[in-house]
C-alpha positions, 0 to 999 in steps of 0.5 A: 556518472553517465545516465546513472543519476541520482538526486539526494533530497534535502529541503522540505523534510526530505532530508536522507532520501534518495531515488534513482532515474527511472530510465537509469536504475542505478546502484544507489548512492547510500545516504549518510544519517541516523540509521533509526527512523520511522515512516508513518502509514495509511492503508487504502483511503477511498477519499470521497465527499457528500454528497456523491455528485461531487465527484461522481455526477457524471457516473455511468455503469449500466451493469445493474449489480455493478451499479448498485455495489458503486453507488453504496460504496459512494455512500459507505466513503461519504459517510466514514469521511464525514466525521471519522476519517478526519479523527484517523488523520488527525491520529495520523498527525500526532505519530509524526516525530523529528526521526519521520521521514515520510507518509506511505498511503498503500493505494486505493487513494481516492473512490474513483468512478468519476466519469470523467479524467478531469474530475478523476485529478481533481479527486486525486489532487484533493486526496493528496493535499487534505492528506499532507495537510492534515497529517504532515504538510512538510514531509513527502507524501507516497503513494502506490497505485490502487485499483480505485485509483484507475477505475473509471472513464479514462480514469487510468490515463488519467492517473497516469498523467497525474501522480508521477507528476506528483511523486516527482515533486514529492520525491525532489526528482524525476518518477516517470513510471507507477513503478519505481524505488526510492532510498531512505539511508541504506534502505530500499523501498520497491513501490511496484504496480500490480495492476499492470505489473512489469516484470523487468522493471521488478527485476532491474529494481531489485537487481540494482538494490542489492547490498540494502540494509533492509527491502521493502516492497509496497504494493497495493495488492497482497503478494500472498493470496489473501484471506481477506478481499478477492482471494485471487486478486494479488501479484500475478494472481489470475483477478485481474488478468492472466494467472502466471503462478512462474512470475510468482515464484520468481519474485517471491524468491527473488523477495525471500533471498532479501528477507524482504517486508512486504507492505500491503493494503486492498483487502480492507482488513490489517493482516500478518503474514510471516512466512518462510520459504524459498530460501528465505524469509517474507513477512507481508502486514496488509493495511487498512484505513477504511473505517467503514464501521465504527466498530472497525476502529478497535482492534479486535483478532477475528483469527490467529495462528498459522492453522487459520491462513485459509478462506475468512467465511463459509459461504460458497461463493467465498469457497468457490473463490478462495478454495483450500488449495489456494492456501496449501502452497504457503501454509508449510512455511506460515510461522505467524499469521493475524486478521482483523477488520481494524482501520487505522493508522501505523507507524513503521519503525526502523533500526539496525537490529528491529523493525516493527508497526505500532498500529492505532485502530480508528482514533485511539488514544494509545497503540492498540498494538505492535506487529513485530517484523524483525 
């Protein structure tokens, strides 16, 4: 096939998937099988353990508020992954049926801060393997970068040198990038890294998908400004790095022409945001499983209805930095928008004519509810 090369996965519950070379990105090879499955799904984990100089002795930040907000965020991890976070991926597990085909985690894996690129992989190794073992040791693990993920002495190599490496054997074939794309049937998943986002890499992704069933984009960041979080820290958004409102355009309607889903995590809150627009149709859900509050595990709305899609709090330092006409853009085309500080799990499922989330707030017993996205 020339440099077009694909490799279909079969052993180890990898069964109808498929991903393309990343130096090839070609059109893929759709795979025969049932056309319903289901993809279980968890939001940013920052894995972490007590006590805190496992992983973070050698930790140094001499910016005094930076300090302190890093120290009680190794305290807040320690805490929820005591006890909690176990009941959540024990949760997790029991969502996993013969029509599973993969664990999506949306990024923020791991705490991060380490100090040290060694012990940032071992971080990393760690949060894989309890994940896969905990939750479904047989099936293929995904994950997207984070901004925690590469936060830290080196910690960014050091990721980078790690996870493709961990995505090939996932995947069952070569991922060279924290970008790339992966198919399950007809369906394609664009896993894209928006902390250095690339946009001809985004474009040739896209390009070379066309003809999917259905497209999923999974990005740790929001693609939309965020009520929740940093208001300004999503695709091209400016938080981060420079604001380029153009590259925006273009890939929201690149994704609205695919009546693309997006799948998102970093703000810590589960939020709907379906939104029509440049000649089509977006529906971004943000996931959570940070269960840094007990309370976080019911799921409780703190603001639906379109009308609502502006900055979550009143104080000014949220209004300087999320003001109204950050959201104006958007909130034309808004048909549904949901926020919630729950965490959980979700369980994504996916068919001909449906595809909707069943998400389980904490370790509840029963779905404590279910986003409907098409």
């Amino acid at each position: 096939m020339d440099r077009r090369r694909f490799i279909s996965l079969s052993a180890m519950g990898m069964a109808n998937l498929a991903l393309f070379d990343q130096q090839a990105l070609a059109k893929p090879v759709y795979q025969v099988g049932k056309s319903d499955y289901n993809v279980v799904i968890l939001g940013d984990t920052h894995y972490d353990t007590e006590p805190a100089s496992v992983f973070h002795s050698k930790y140094v930040d001499h910016n005094e508020k930076s300090n302190a907000l890093h120290r009680s965020e190794f305290v807040r991890n320690g805490e929820m992954w005591r006890e909690r976070c176990p009941k959540m991926l024990k949760r997790a597990s029991k969502l996993v049926d013969d029509d599973t085909k993969f664990i999506l985690q949306m990024g923020d894996l791991i705490q991060g801060d380490c100090g040290d690129p060694e012990i940032h992989k071992k971080m990393l190794s760690q949060a894989v393997n309890l994940i896969k073992t905990q939750v479904a040791s047989e099936l293929p693990f995904v994950t997207v970068v984070g901004n925690h993920d590469i936060r830290g002495t080196k910690a960014k190599e050091a990721y980078h040198e790690f996870m493709p490496k961990v995505m090939t054997k996932e995947l069952g074939c070569s991922v060279k990038k924290t970008s790339f794309c992966f198919y399950v049937n007809d369906d394609v998943y664009i896993v894209i890294d928006f902390n250095d986002p690339e946009p001809d890499v985004f474009d040739k992704m896209l390009s070379d998908s066309k003809g999917a069933r259905h497209t999923f984009i999974v990005s740790h960041g929001t693609v939309f400004p965020s009520v929740g979080g940093y208001p300004r820290w999503y695709l091209f958004g400016g938080q981060k790095s420079p604001e380029n409102p153009a590259l925006l355009k273009h890939f929201l309607t690149e994704f609205a022409k695919r009546n693309a889903i997006v799948f998102a995590g970093h703000i810590h809150m589960t939020e709907l945001f379906d939104w029509y627009g440049y000649g089509g149709h977006i529906t971004q859900l943000a996931m959570n499983s940070v269960w840094a509050e007990e309370e976080y595990g019911k799921y409780t709305v703190l603001r639906e209805g379109p009308e609502h899609y502006d900055v979550l709090g009143t104080s000014e330092k949220a209004r300087k930095a999320g003001p109204p006409e950050l959201y104006a853009p958007y909130r034309p085309g808004l048909k549904r928008y949901s926020i919630s500080n729950a965490a959980g799990s979700y369980k994504l499922n996916v068919s001909d004519d449906s595809i909707t989330v069943d998400f389980y707030a904490g370790n509840s017993k029963t779905r404590s509810h279910q986003f409907v996205l098409r």
